[in-house]
Structure formats: structure tokens, C-alpha cells
N, CA, C and O atoms as a CHARMM CRD file, in Angstrom:
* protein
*
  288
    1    1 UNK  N     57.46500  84.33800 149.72000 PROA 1      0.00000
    2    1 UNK  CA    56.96800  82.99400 149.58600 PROA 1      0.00000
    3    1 UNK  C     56.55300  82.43300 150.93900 PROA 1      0.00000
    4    1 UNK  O     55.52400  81.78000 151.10600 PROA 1      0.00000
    5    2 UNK  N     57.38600  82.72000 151.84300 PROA 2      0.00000
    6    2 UNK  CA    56.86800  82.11700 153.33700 PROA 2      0.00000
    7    2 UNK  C     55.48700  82.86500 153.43400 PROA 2      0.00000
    8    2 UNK  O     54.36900  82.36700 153.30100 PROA 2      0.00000
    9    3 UNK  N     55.76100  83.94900 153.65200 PROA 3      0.00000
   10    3 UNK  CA    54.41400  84.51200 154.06100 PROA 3      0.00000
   11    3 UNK  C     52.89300  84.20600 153.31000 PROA 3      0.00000
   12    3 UNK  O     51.78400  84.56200 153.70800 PROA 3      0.00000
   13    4 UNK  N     53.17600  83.57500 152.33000 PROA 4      0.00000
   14    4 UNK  CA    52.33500  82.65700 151.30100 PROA 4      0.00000
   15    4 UNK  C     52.19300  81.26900 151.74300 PROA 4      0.00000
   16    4 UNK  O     51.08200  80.74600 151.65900 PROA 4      0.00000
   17    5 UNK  N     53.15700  80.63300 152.19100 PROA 5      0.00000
   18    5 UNK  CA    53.22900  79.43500 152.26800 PROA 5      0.00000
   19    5 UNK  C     53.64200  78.79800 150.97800 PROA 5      0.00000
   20    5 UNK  O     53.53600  77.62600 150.61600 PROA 5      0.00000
   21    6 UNK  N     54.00500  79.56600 150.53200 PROA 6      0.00000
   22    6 UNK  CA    54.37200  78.70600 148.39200 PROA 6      0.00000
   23    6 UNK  C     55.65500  77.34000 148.99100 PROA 6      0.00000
   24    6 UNK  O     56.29900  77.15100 150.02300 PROA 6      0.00000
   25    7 UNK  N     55.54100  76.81600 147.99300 PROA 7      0.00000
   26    7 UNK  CA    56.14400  75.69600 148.12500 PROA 7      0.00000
   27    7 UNK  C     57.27200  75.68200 146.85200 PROA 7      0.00000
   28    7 UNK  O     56.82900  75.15300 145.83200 PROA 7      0.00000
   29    8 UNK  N     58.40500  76.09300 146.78300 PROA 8      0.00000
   30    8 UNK  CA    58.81700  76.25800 145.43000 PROA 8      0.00000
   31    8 UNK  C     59.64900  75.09700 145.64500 PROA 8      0.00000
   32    8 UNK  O     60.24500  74.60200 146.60100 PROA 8      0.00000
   33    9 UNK  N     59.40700  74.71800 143.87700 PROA 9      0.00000
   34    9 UNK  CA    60.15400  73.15900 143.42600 PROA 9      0.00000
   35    9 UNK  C     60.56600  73.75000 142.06300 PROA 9      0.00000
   36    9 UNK  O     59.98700  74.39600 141.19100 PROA 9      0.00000
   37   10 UNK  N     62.10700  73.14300 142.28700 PROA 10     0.00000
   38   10 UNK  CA    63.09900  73.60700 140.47700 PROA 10     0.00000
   39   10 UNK  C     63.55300  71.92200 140.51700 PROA 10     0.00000
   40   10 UNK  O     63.87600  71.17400 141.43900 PROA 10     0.00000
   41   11 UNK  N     63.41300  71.75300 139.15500 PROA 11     0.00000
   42   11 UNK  CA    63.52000  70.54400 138.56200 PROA 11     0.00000
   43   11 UNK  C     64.67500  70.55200 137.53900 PROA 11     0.00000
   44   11 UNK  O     64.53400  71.15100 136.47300 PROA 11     0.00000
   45   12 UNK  N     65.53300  70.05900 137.76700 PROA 12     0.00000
   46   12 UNK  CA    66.37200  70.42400 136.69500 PROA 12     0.00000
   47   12 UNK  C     66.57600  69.27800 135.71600 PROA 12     0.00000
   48   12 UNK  O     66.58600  68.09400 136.05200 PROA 12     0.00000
   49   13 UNK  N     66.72200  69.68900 134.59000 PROA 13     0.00000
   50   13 UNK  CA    66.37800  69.23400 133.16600 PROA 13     0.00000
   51   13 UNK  C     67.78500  69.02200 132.63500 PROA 13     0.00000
   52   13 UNK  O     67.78600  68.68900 131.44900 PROA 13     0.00000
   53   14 UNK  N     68.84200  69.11300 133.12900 PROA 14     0.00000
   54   14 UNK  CA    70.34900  69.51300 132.74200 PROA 14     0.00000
   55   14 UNK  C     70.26200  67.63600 131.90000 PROA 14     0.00000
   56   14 UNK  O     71.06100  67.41500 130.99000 PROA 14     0.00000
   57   15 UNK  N     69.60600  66.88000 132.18600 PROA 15     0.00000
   58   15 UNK  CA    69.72100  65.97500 131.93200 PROA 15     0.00000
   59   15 UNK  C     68.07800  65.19000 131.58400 PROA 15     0.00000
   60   15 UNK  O     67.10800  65.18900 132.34100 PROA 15     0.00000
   61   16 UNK  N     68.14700  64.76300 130.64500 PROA 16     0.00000
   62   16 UNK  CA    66.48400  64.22400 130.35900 PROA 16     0.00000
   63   16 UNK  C     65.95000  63.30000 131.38400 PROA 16     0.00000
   64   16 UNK  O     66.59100  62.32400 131.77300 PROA 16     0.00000
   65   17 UNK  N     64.81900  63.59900 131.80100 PROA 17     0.00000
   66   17 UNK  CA    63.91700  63.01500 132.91000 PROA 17     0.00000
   67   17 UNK  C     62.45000  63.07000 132.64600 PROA 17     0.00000
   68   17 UNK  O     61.68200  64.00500 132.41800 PROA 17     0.00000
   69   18 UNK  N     62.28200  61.65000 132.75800 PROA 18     0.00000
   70   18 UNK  CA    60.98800  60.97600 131.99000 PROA 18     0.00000
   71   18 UNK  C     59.87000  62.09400 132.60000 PROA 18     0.00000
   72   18 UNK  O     58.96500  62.49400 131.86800 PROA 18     0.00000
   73   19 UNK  N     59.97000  62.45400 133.66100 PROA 19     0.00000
   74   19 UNK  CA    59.06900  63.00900 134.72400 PROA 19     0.00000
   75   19 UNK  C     58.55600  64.39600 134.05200 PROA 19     0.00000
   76   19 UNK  O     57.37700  64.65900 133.81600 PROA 19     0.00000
   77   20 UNK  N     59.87400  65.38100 133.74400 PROA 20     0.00000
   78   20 UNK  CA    59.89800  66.52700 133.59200 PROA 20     0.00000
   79   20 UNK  C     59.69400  66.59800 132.05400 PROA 20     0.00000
   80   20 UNK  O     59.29100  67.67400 131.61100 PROA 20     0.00000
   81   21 UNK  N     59.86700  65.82700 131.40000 PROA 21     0.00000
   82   21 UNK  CA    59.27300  65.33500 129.77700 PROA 21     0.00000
   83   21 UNK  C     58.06500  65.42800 130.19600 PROA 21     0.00000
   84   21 UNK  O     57.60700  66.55300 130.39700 PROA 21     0.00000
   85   22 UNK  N     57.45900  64.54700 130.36800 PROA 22     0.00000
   86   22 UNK  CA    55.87100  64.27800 130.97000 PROA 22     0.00000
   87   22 UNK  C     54.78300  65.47800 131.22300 PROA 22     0.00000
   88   22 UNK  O     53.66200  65.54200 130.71900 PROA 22     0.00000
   89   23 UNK  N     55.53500  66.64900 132.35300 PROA 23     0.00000
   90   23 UNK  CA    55.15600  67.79700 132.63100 PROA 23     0.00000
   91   23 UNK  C     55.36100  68.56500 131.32200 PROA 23     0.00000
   92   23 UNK  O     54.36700  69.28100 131.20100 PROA 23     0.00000
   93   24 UNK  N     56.29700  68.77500 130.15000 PROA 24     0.00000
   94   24 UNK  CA    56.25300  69.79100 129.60200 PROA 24     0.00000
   95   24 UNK  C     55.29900  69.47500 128.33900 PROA 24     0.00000
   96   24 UNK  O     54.76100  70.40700 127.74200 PROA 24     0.00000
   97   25 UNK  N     55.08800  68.01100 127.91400 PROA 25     0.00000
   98   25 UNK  CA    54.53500  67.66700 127.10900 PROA 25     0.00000
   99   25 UNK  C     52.93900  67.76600 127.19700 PROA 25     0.00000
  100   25 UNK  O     52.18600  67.75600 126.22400 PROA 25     0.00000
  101   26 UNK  N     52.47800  67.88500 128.83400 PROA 26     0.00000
  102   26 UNK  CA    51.07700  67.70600 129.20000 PROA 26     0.00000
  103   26 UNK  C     50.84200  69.37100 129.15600 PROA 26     0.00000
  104   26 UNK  O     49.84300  69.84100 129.70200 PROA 26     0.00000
  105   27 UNK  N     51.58900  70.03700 128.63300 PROA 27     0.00000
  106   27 UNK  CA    51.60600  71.62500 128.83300 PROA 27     0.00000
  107   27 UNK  C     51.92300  72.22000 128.08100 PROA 27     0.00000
  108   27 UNK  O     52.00600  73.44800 128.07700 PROA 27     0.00000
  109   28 UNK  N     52.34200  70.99000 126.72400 PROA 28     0.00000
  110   28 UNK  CA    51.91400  71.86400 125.23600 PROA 28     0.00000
  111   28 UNK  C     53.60700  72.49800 125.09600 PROA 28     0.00000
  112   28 UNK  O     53.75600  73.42300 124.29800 PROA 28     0.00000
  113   29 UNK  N     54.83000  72.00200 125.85700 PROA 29     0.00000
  114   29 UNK  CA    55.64800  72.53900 125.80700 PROA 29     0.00000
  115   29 UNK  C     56.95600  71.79700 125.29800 PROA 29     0.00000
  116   29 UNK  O     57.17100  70.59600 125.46100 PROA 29     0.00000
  117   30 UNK  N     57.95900  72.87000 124.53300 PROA 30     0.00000
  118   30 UNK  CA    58.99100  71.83200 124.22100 PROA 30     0.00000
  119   30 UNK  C     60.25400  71.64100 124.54900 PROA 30     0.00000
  120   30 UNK  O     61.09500  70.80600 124.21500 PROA 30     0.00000
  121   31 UNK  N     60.24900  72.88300 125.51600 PROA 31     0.00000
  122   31 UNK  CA    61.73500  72.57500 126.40800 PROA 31     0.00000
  123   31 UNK  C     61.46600  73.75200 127.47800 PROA 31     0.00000
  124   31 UNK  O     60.36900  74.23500 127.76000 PROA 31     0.00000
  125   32 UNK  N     62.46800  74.02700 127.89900 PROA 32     0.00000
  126   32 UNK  CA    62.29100  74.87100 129.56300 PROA 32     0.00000
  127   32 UNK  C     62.63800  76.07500 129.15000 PROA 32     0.00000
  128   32 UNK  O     63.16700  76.21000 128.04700 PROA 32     0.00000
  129   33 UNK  N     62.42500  77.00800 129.87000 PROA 33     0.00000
  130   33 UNK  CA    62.23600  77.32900 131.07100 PROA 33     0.00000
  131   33 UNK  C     60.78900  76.84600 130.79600 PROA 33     0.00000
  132   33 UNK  O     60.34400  76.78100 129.65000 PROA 33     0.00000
  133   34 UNK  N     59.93100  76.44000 132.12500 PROA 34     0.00000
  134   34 UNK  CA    58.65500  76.17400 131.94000 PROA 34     0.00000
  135   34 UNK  C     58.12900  76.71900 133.62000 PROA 34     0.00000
  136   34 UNK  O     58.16200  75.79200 134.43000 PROA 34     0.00000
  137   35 UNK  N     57.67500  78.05300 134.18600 PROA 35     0.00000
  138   35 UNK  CA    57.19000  78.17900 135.24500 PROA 35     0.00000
  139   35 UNK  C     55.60900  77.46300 135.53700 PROA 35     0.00000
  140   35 UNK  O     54.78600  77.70200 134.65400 PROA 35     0.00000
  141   36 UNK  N     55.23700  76.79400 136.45200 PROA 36     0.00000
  142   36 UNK  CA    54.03100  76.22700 136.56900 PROA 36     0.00000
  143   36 UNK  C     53.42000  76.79400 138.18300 PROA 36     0.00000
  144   36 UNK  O     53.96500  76.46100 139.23600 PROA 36     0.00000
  145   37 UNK  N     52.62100  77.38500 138.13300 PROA 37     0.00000
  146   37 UNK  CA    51.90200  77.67700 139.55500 PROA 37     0.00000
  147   37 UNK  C     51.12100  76.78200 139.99400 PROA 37     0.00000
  148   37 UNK  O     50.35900  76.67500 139.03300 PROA 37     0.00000
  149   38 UNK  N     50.67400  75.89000 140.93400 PROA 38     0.00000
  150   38 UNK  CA    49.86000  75.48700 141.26700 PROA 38     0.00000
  151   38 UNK  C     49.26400  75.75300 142.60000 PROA 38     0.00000
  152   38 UNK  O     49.92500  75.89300 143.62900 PROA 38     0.00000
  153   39 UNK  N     47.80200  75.82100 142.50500 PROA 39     0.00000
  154   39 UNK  CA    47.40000  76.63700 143.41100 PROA 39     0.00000
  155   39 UNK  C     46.89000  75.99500 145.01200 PROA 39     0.00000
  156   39 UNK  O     47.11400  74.81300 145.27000 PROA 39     0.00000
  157   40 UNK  N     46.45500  76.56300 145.64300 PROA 40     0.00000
  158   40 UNK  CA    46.47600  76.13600 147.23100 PROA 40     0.00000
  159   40 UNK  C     45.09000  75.10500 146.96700 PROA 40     0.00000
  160   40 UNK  O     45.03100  73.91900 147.28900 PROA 40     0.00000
  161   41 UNK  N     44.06100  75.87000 146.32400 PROA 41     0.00000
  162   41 UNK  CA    42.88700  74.71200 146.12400 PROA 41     0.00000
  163   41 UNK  C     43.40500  74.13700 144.79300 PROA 41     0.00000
  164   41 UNK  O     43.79000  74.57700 143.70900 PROA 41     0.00000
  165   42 UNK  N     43.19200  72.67900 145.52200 PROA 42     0.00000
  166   42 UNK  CA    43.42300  71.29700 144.45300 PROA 42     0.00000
  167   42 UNK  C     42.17400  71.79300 143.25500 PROA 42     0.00000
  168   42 UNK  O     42.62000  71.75900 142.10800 PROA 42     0.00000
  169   43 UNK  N     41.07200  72.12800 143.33500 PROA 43     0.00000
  170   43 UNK  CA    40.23100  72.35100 142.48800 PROA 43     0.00000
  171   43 UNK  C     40.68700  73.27000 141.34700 PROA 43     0.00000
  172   43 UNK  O     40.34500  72.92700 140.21500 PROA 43     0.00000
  173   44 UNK  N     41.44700  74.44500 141.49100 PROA 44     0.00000
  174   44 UNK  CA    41.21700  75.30000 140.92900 PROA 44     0.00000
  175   44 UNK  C     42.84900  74.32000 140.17300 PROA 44     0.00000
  176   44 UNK  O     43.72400  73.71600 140.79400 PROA 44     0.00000
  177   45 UNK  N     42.67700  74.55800 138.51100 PROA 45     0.00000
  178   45 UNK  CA    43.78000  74.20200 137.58400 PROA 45     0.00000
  179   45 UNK  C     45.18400  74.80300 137.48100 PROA 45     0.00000
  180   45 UNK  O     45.27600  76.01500 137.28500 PROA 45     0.00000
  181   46 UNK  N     45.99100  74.25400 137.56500 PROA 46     0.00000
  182   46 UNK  CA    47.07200  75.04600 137.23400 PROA 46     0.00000
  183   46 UNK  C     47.22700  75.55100 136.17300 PROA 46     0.00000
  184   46 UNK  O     46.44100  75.33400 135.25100 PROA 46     0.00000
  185   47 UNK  N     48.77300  76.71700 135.99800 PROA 47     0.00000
  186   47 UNK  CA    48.56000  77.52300 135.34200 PROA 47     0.00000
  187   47 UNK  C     50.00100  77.79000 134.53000 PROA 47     0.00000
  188   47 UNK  O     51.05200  77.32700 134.97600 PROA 47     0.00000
  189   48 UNK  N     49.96900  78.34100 133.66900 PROA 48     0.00000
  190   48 UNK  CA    51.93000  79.07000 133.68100 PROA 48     0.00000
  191   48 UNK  C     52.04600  80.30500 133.14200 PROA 48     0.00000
  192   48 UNK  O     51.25500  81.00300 132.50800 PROA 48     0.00000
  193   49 UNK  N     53.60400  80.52000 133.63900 PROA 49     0.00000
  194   49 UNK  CA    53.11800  81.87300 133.41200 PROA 49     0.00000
  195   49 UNK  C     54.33800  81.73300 132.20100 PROA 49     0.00000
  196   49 UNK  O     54.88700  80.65400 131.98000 PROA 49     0.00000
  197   50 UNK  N     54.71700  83.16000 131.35600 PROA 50     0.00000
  198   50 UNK  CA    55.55000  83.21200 130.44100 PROA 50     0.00000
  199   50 UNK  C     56.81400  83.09500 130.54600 PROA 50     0.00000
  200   50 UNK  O     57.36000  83.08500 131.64900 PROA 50     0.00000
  201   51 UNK  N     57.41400  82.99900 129.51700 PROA 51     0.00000
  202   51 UNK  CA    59.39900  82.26300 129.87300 PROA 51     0.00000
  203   51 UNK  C     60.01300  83.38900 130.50100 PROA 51     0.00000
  204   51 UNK  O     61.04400  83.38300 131.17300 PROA 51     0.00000
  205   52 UNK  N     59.02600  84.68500 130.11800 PROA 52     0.00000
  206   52 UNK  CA    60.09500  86.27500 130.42400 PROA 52     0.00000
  207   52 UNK  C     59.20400  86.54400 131.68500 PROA 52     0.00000
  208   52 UNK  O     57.98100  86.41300 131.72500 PROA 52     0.00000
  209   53 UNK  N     60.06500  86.96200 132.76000 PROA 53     0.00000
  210   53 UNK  CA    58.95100  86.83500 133.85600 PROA 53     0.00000
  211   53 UNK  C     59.38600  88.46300 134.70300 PROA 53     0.00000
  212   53 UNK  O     60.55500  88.80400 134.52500 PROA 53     0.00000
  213   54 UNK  N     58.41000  89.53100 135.67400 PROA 54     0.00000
  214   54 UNK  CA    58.72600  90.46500 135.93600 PROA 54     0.00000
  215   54 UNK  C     58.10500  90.13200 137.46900 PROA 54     0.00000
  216   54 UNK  O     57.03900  89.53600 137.62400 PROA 54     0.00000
  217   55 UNK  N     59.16100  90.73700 138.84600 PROA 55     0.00000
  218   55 UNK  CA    59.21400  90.38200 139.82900 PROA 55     0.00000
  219   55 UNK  C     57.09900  90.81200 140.13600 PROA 55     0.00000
  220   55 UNK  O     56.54800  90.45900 141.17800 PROA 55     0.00000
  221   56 UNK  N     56.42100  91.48100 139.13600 PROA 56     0.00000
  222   56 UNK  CA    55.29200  92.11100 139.93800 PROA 56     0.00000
  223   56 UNK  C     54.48200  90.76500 139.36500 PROA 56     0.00000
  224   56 UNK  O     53.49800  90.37700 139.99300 PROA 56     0.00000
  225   57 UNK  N     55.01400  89.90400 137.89000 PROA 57     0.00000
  226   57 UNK  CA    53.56600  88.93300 137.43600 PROA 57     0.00000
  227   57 UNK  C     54.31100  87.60600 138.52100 PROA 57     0.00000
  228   57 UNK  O     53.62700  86.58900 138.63000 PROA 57     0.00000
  229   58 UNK  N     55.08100  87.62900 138.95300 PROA 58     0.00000
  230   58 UNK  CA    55.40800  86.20200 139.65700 PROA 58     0.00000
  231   58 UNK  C     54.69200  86.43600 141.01200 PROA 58     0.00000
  232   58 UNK  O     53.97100  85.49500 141.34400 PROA 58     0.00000
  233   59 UNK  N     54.75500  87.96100 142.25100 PROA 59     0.00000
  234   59 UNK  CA    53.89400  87.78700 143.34100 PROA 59     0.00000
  235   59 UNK  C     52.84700  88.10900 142.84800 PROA 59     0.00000
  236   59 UNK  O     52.17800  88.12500 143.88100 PROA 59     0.00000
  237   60 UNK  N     52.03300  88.43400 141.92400 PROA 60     0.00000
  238   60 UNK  CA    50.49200  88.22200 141.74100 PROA 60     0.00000
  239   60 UNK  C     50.03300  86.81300 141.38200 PROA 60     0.00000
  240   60 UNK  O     48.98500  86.50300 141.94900 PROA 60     0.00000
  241   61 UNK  N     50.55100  85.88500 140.58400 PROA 61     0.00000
  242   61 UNK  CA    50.44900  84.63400 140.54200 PROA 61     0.00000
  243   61 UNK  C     50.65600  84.01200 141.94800 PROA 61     0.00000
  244   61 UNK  O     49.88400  83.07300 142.13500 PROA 61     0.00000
  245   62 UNK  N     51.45600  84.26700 142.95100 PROA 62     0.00000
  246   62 UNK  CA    51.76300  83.69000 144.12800 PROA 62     0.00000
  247   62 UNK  C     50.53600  83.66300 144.95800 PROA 62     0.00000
  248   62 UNK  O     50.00200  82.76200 145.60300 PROA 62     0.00000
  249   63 UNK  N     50.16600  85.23100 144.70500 PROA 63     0.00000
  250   63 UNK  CA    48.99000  85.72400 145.45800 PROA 63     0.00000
  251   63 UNK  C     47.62100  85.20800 145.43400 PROA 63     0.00000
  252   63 UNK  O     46.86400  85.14000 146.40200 PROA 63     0.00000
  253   64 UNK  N     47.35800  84.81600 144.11600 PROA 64     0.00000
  254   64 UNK  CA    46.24900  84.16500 143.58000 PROA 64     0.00000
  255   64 UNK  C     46.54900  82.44200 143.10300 PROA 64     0.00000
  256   64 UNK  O     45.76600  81.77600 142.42600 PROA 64     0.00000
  257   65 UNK  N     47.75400  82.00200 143.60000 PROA 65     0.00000
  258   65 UNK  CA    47.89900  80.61500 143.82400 PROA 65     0.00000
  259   65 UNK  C     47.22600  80.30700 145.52100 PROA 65     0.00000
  260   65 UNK  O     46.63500  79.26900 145.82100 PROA 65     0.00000
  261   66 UNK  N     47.43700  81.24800 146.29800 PROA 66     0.00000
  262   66 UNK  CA    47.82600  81.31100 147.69200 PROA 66     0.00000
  263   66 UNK  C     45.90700  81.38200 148.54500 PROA 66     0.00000
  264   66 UNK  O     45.48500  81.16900 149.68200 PROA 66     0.00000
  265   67 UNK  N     45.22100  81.82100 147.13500 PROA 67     0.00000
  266   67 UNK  CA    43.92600  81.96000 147.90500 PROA 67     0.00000
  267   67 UNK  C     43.59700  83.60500 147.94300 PROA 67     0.00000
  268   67 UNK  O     42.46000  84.03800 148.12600 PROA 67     0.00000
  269   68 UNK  N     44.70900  84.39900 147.75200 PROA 68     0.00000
  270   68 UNK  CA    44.17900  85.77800 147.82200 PROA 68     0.00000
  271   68 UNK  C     43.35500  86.54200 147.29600 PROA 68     0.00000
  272   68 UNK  O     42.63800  87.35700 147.87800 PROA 68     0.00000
  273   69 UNK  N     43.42600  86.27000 145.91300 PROA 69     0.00000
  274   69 UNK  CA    42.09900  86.83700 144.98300 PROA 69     0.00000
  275   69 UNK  C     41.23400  85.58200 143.91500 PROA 69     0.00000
  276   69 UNK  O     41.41900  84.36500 143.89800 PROA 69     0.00000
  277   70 UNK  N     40.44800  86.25900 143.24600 PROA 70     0.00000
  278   70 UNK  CA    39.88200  85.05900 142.48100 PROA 70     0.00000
  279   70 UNK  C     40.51900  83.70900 141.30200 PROA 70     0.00000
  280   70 UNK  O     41.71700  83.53500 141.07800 PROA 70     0.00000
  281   71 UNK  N     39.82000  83.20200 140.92000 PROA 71     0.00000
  282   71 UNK  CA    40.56000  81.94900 140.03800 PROA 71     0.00000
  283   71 UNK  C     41.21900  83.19600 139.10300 PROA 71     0.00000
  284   71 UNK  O     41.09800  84.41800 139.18300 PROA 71     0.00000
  285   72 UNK  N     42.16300  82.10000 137.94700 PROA 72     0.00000
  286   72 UNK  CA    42.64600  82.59800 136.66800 PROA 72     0.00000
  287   72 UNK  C     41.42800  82.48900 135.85400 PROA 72     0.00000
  288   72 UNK  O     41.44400  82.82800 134.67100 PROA 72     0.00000
């Protein structure tokens, strides 16, 4: 992640928060786990990836949050 510059943020839900409601609802979602990438260009949309996650789809998402290869 450093070597990316990623910025990782965990939100915890242990308790209802208008905020994190807000995010899962604008994302079609109805409870957590909810991973969200967002990418280095503000332009390009964020994204998510699936609840089951494998250490190779989380640094390719990093990679292509980060500017390394093309949009999603």
C-alpha cells in the first residue's frame, strides 16, 4: 500500500452510522463487508470489489486505483 500511496479507511459498522448507511445504500448494498476502491483520478468512478476477496484481486485493484493500468 505505501508503495502505492493507497490510503486505507475501515469504517466500522459495529454500530449503525448514518454515514456508512449512506455509502452502502448508494452501492446497491445491504450490509457489510462492503470493499470500495477509489481511485487516484477523481474522474475515473469508483468501484467494489466482492465480499470473498484473494490477496492477487485486492493488489490489482490497488494497482489500477493507483494509476498503473487502464480504467475498470
Amino acid at each position: 500500500m505505501a508503495k502505492l500511496g493507497v490510503v486505507p479507511l475501515k469504517a466500522d459498522f459495529t454500530r449503525s452510522n448514518p454515514v456508512i448507511s449512506a455509502w452502502l445504500r448508494r452501492h446497491g448494498k445491504a450490509g457489510v463487508p462492503m470493499y470500495v476502491v477509489i481511485p487516484a483520478d477523481p474522474a475515473r468512478e469508483v468501484w467494489l470489489l466482492p465480499e470473498v476477496l484473494t490477496p492477487g484481486m485486492v493488489v490489482e485493484a490497488l494497482r489500477e486505483a493507483a494509476g498503473g493500468k487502464g480504467g475498470r
